[in-house]
PADREN-552882 format. One record per residue (C-alpha): residue in three letters; residue number from 1; y negated, x negated, z negated. Coordinates in pm, whole numbers, m for minus. Layout:
 resn resi      Y      X      Z
  Ala  NUM      Y      X      Z
...
% end
This chain:
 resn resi      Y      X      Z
  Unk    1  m6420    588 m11282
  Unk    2  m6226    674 m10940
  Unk    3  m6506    512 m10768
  Unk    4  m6501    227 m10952
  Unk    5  m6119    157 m10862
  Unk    6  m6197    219 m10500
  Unk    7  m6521    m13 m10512
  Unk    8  m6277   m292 m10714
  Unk    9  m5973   m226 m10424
  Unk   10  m6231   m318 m10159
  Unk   11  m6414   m595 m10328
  Unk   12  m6119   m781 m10415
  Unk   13  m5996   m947 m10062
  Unk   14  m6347  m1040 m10027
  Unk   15  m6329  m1241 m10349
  Unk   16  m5995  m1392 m10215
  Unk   17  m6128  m1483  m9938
  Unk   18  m6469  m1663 m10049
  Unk   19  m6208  m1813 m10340
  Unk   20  m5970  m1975 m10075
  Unk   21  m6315  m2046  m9819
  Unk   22  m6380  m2259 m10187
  Unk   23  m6101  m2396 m10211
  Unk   24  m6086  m2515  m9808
  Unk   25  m6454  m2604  m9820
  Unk   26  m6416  m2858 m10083
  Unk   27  m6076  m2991  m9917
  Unk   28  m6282  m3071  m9626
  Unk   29  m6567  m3226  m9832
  Unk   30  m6311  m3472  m9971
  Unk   31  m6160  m3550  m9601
  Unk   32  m6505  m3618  m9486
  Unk   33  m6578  m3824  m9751
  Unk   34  m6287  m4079  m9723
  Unk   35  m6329  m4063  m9352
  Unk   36  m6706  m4161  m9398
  Unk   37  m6637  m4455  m9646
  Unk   38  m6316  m4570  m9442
  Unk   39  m6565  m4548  m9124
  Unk   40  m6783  m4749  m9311
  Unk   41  m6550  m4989  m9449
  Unk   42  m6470  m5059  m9116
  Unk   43  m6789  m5149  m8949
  Unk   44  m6855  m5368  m9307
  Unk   45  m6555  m5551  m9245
  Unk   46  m6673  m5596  m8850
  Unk   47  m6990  m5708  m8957
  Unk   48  m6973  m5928  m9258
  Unk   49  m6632  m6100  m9179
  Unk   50  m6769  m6348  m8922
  Unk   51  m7110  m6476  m9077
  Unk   52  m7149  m6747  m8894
  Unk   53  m7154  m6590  m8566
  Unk   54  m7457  m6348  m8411
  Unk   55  m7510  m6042  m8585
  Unk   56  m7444  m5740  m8326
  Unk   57  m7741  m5551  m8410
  Unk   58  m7612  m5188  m8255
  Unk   59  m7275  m5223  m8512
  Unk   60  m7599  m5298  m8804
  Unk   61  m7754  m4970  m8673
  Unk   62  m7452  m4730  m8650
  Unk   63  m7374  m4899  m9026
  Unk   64  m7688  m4760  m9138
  Unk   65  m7662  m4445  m9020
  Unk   66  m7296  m4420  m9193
  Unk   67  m7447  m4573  m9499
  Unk   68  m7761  m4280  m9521
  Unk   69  m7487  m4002  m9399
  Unk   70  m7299  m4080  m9699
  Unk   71  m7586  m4044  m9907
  Unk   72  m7742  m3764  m9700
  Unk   73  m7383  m3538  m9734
  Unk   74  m7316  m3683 m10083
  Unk   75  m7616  m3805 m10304
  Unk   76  m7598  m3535 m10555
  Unk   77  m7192  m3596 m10677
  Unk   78  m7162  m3945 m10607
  Unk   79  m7281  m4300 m10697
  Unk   80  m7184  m4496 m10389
  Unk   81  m7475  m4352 m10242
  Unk   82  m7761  m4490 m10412
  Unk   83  m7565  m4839 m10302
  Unk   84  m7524  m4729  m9929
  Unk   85  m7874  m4652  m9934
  Unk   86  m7966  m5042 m10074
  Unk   87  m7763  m5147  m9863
  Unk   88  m7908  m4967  m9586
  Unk   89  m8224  m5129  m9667
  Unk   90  m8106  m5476  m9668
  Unk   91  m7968  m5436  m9312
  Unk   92  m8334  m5318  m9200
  Unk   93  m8526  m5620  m9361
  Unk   94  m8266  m5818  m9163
  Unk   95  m8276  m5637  m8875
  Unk   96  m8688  m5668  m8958
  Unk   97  m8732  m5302  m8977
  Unk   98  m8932  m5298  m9241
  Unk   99  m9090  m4943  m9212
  Unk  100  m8757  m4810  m9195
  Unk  101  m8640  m5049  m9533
  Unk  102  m8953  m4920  m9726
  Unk  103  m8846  m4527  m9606
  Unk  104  m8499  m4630  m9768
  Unk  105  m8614  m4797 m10055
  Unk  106  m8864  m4501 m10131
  Unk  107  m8569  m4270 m10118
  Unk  108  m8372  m4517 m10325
  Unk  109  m8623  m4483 m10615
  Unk  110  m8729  m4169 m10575
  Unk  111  m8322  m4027 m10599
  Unk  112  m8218  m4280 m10821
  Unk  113  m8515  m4414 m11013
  Unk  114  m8262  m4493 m11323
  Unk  115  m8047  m4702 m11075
  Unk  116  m7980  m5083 m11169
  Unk  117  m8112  m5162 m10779
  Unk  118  m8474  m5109 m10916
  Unk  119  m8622  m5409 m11012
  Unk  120  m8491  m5522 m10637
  Unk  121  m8623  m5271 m10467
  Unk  122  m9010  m5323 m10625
  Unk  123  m8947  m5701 m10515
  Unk  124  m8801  m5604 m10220
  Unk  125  m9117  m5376 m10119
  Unk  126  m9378  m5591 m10274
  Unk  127  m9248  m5851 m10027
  Unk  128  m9222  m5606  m9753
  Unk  129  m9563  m5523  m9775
  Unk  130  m9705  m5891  m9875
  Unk  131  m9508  m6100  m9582
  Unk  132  m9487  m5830  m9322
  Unk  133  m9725  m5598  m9317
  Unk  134 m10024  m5759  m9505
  Unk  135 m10056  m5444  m9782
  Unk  136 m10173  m5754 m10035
  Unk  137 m10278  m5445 m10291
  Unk  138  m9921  m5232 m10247
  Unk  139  m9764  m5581 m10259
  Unk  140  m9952  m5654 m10592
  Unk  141  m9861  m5299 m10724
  Unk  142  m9486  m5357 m10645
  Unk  143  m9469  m5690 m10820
  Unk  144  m9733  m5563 m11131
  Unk  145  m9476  m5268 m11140
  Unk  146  m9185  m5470 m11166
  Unk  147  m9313  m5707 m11429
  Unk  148  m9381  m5391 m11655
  Unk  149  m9097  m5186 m11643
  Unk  150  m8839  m5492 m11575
  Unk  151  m8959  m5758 m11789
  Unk  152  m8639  m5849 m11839
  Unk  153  m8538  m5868 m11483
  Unk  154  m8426  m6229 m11306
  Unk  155  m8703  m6092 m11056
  Unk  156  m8988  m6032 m11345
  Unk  157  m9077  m6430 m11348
  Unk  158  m9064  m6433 m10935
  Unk  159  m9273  m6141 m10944
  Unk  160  m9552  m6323 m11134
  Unk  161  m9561  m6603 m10947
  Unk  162  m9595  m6402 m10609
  Unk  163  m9916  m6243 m10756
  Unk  164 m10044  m6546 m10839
  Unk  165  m9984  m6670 m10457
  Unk  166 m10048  m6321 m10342
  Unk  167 m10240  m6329  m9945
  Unk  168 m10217  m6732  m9991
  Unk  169 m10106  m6933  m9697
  Unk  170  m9819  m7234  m9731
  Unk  171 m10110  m7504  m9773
  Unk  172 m10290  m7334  m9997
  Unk  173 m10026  m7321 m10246
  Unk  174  m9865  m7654 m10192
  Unk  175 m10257  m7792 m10275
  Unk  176 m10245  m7576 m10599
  Unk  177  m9887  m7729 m10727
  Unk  178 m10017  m8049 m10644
  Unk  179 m10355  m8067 m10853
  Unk  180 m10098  m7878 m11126
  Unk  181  m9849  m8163 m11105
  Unk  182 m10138  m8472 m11110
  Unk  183 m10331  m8255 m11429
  Unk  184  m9984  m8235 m11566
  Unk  185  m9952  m8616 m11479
  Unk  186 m10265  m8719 m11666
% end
């Protein structure tokens, strides 16, 4: 019994101390999160308040890297990440890094697969891979994808019709509407 009271005695600064480590730990977690999002707020409001002028690509890049911090540090306990990391990936397809955007929206889906950004990521990487990098069966995939799980999507009925145009240059479809539009005229 003695030794129990002696074992108690010495274990219990070391439980004070990983208590008030706790407590100091997660103080820090919240400073570093309002830092990050007032960071990021910041470079948004640099960015996005002057859309007429040219886009200064290095304050796009050091947004996305704040934007995938935020969800790197905090993906697990908060929802703001799954929208820094779409957000991420709509700076990249502007930027035209698509490889990058598709790593993004992978994570996106894989993370957050119930997330209301779905049905625009499918569209987003079924373009990706149909305008950019030629992937005419991943393209086809995203889109078929989309159509089943998001039928009810605003994206479901463009997602159709980009199958149907699917690896199909400008002329080619313009020739298409146009023998629709003189059958339809008949």
């Amino acid at each position: 019994m003695r030794m129990l009271k002696i074992f108690m005695i010495a274990l219990m600064p070391a439980l004070l101390f990983a208590s008030c480590n706790s407590e100091n730990k997660s103080k820090d977690e919240a400073a570093s999160k309002e830092a990050q999002m007032q960071a990021i707020n910041e470079l948004e409001e640099e960015l996005f308040t002057d859309i007429d002028g040219p886009v200064n690509k290095d304050s796009a890049r050091l947004l996305i890297k704040r934007y995938v911090k935020f969800a790197d540090d905090f993906s697990k306990e908060d929802s703001l990440a799954s929208n820094y990391l779409f957000k991420a990936a709509r700076i990249d397809i502007a930027l035209e890094a698509h490889n990058a955007a598709l790593k993004r929206l992978k994570r996106l889906e894989a993370t957050y697969p119930e997330s209301s950004y779905m049905p625009q990521v499918l569209i987003f990487r079924g373009t990706i891979y149909e305008d950019n990098l030629k992937d005419y069966n991943k393209a086809e995939k995203a889109y078929r994808r989309l159509m089943d799980e998001y039928p009810d999507s605003e994206f479901a009925d463009d997602a159709e019709m980009l199958i149907k145009t699917l690896g199909k240059d400008l002329n080619e479809i313009i020739e298409e509407f146009e023998k629709q539009d003189t059958t339809v005229a008949s």
